[in-house]
N, C-alpha and C positions, 0 to 999 in steps of 0.2 A: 504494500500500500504506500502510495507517495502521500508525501505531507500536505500542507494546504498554505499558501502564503503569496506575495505581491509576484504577477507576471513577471518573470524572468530572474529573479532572483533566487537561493541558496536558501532550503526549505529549513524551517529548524528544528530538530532534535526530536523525535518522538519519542518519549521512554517514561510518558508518564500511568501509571494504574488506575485501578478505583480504587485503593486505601489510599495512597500518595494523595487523589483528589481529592476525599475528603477530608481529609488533614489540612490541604492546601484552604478547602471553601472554610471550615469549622473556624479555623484560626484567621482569616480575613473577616468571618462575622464577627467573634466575641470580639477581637482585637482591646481597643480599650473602653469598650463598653461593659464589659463584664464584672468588671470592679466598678464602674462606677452609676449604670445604665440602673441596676437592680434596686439602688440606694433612691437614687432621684425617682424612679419608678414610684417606689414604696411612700416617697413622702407627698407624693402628686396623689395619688389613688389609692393610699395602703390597702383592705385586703380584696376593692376590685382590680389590681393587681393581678392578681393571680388568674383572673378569667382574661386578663387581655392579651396575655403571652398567648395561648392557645387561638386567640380570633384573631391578632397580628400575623399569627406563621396560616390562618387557614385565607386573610387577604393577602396575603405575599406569596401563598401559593398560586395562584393562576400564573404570575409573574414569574417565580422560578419556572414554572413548569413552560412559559413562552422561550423564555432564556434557555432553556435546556435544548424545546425542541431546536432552536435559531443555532445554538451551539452543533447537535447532532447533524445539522441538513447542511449546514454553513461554517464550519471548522476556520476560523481562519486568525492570524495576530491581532488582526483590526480589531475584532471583538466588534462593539459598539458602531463605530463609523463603518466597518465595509457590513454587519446589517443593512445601514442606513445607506448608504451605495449601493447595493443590491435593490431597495423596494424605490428609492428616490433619488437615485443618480448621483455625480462625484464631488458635484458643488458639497450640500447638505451634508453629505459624508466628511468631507473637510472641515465643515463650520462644526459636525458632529465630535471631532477628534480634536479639535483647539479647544472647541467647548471640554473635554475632558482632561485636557494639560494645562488648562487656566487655574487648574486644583491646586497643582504643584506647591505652587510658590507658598498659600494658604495650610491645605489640607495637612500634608507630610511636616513640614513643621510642627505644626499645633500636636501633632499625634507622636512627636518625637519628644513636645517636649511634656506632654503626660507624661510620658515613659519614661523617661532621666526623671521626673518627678517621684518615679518608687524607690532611686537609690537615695533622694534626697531621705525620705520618710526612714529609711535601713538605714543609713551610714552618715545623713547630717551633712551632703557636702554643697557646696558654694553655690552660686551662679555659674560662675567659672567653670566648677568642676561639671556642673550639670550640661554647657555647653560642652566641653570635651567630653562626655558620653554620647552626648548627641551626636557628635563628629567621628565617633568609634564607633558606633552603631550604625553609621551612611560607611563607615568604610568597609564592614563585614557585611553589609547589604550588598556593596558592590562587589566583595570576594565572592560572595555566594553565585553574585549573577555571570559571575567568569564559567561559570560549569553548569548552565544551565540549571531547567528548572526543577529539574531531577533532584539534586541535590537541599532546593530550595523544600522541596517536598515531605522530603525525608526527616530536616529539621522540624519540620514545622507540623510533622504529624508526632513529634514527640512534643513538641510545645502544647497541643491537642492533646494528647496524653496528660498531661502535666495537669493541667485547666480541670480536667474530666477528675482528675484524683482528688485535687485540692477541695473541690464539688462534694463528691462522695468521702472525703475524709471528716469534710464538715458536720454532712448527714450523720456520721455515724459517730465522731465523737461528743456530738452534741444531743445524739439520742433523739432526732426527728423521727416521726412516726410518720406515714400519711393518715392517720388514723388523726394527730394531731395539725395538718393543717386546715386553718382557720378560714374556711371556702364561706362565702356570702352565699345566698340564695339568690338565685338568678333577680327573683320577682327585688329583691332591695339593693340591685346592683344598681350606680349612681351613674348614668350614661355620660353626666358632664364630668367626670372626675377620671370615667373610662376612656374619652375624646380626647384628653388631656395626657393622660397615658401613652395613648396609642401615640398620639405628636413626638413624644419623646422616642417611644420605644422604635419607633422604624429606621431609627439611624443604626439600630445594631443589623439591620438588615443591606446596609449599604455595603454593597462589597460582591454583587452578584456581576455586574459588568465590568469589575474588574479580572476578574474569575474568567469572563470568556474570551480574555485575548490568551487563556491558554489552552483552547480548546484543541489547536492545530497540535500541542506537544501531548496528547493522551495518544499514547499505541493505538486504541482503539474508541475514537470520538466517537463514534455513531453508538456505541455500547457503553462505554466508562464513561462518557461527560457527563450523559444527566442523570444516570446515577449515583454520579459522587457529588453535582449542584443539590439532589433532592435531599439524599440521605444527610450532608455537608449543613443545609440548613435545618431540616430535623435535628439534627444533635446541638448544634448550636441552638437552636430553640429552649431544646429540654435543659441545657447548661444554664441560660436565665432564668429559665422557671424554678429551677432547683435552687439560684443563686438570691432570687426573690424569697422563694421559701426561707431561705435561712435570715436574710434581711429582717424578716417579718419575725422570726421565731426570734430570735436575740435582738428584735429592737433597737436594731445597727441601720437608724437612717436619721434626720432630720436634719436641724440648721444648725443643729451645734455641734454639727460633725462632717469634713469634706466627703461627698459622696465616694473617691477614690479611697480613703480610708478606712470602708463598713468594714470590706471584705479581711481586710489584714488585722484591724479590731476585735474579729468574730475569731481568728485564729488565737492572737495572742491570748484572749479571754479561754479557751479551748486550750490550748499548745503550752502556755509560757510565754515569756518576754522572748527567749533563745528562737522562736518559731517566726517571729516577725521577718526576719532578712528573708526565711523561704515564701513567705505570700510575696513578699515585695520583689523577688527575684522572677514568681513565676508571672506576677503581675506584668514586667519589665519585659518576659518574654510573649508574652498575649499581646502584647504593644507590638514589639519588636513580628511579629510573625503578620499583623495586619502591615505595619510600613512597608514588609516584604512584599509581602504580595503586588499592593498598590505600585512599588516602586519597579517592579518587574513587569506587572502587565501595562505600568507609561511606557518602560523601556518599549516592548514590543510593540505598542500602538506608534512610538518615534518610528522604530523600524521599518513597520509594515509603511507608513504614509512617507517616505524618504524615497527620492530619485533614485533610480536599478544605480546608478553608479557613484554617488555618495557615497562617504565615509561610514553615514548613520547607516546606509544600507548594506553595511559588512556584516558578518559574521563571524566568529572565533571557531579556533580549530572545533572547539566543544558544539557547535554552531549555535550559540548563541547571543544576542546582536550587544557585544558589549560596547562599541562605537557610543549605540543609543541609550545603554544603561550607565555610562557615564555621563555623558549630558545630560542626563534627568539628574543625579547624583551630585555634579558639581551645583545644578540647579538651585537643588533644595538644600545642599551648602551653603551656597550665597545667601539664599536666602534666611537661612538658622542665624547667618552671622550680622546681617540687615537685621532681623527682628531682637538679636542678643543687644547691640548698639543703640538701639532706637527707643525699643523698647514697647515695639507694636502691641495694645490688647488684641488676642485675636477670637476672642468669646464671639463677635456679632459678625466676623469676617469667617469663624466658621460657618453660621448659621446660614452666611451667603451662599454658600460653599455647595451645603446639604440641598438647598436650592438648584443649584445646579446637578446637581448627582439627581437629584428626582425630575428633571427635565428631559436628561440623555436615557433614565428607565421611561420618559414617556416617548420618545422617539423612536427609542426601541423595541415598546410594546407595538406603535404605530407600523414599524417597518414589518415585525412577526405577523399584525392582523392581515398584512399584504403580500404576506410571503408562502405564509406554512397554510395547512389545509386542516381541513376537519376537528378534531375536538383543541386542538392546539392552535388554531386559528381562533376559535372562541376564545381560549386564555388569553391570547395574546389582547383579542376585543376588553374582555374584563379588566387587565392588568391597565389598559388603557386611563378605560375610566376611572379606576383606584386611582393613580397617578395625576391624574386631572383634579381631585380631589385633593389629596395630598397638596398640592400646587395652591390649591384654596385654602387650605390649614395653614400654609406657611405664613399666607396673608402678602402684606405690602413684600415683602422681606425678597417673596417671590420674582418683582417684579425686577430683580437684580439680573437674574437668573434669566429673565426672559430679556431684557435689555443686551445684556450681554451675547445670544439667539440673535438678536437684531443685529448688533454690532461688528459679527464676524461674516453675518450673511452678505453685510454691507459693505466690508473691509476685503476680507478676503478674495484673491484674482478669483476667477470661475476656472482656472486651468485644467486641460486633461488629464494630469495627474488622478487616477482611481487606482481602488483596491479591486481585486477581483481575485477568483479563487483557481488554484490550478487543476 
């Protein structure tokens, strides 16, 4: 079987499974919501809480399930934009793919610097110091992406491991029951408190279109991709619910405690003081395994959209496009070192962000209802309008997001440069 990737170019690396992928999907979901997602959940909606993780993953299913089939029929590095190429042509696909490296600068920062936030909480160190982890962590990001995604996979389904144990260590040394969680009755679930939830909780769900610019490296994409996007978001799901359980049962949430703190809180109260550096370590890697991802599936998106004979359109012996995972890399350096200096807030510049990530899942849903056929063409229809919706929850915040849609449509040549699949 040949790989899938830009006409004329040097296909990359197929050598990924279905355990690899879901370790790769699980750890792009929890990333740093995990520690902190469950906390702010609980103090938004405490115990209707626990009914919205179950109807978040059953609206974000039509969606995975569009993404999988788009993944299985359409394998390619573009991910997002050669979707969007394929149902609407190479303008849109372009405007699709800026629109999703406009993250960069924003997104990967902000989520590097959570993560150097778990050693400050263990070990007490600087500004300083926390900007040199942040720059050691873009540089093992970038070793990683020297040897392909195989490698990245392998990592990060033991980081999934890790996540899953720390989960069930809690359950069990804190002696939960399901016999003792504290379930509402549907009939006095509070819908504005549920709405309110659900706003927050869909960010832990971000991370599905980044996931399919690796479609082209599964041995077998038409069989392993979407059942490592399904199963990948299932377990990630149950990981929240479980980590909300325990929020709720030790009363590890409100305003007088940093949301990223319940979880390592719940330990040390559990563990001893001596337990604290392992949440904050695995914490650190739940971080570090979402950057990954994201920073490898920009690389490939750089790649795949790059002239057959550019630099960015190289490959490594390992074939994988390290050209373009160093440009992304030095990127989001600049930029770690701009925001260290400056001293950018970036709380409202993520929220812009999230805006945009829910604009490329609605172009995406739009390209799947014009591509795929039959009961996956429905999802694709459904994910739409979810998305449209979403797009209204965000409110004004939206209209960045949409602005920005405008802005590239306008700016950007219309050149013949497309994706297409081999």
């Amino acid at each position: 079987m040949t790989g899938c990737g830009v006409a004329g170019k040097e296909t990359l690396k197929q050598e990924l499974g279905l355990i690899q992928g879901i370790g790769l999907l699980s750890t792009s979901l929890l990333g740093t919501g995990v520690f902190a997602v469950p906390a702010l959940v609980a103090g938004q909606a405490q115990g209707e809480s626990l009914w919205a993780w179950p109807l978040l993953i059953t609206l974000v299913f039509p969606v995975a399930i569009a993404f999988a089939a788009l993944g299985r029929h359409f394998p390619n590095a573009g991910g997002a934009a050669h979707f969007v190429h394929l149902a609407f042509g190479p303008r849109l696909a372009r405007v699709t793919g800026w629109l999703f490296l406009s993250v960069i600068p924003v997104g990967l920062p902000a989520a590097m610097q959570i993560a150097s936030g778990f050693w400050q909480a263990a070990f007490g160190f600087s500004s300083s110091g926390l900007l040199a982890i942040q720059l050691l962590t873009l540089g093992v990001i970038w070793l990683l992406g020297l040897r392909s995604a195989g490698s990245s996979a392998m990592v990060q389904t033991l980081i999934a491991l890790l996540v899953v144990m720390l989960v069930v260590a809690i359950w069990w040394k804190g002696g939960i029951q399901f016999s003792q969680i504290p379930w509402i009755a549907v009939a006095d679930i509070d819908m504005g408190k549920m709405l309110g939830a659900l706003s927050i909780m869909f960010w832990c769900f971000v991370g599905l279109e980044a996931f399919a610019h690796l479609a082209t490296e599964f041995k077998s994409p038409q069989r392993d991709f979407p059942r490592a996007l399904l199963i990948g978001m299932l377990l990630a799901g149950a990981v929240y619910w479980g980590c909300t359980v325990a929020v709720l049962h030790f009363d590890a949430y409100g305003p007088q405690q940093a949301a990223t703190a319940s979880l390592p809180g719940i330990v040390v109260s559990l563990f001893g003081e001596q337990a604290l550096w392992v949440a904050c370590i695995v914490g650190y890697l739940a971080c570090f395994a979402s950057v990954n991802i994201y920073t490898q599936g920009f690389a490939r998106l750089v790649w795949s959209q790059a002239p057959e004979n550019s630099a960015l359109a190289r490959l490594s012996r390992g074939r994988a496009p390290v050209n373009a995972l160093s440009a992304v890399v030095c990127c989001c350096l600049l930029c770690c070192l701009i925001i260290y200096w400056v001293g950018l807030p970036l709380s409202e510049l993520i929220v812009y962000a999230n805006g945009i990530f829910i604009l490329i899942y609605l172009l995406c849903m739009m390209a799947g209802y014009k591509l795929l056929k039959g009961r996956s063409r429905i999802m694709a229809g459904v994910g739409s309008l979810l998305c449209v919706l979403l797009l209204l929850t965000v409110g004004g915040k939206s209209l960045y997001a949409v602005g920005m849609l405008a802005a590239l449509w306008c700016l950007l040549p219309s050149g013949k440069h497309a994706l297409v699949a081999k």
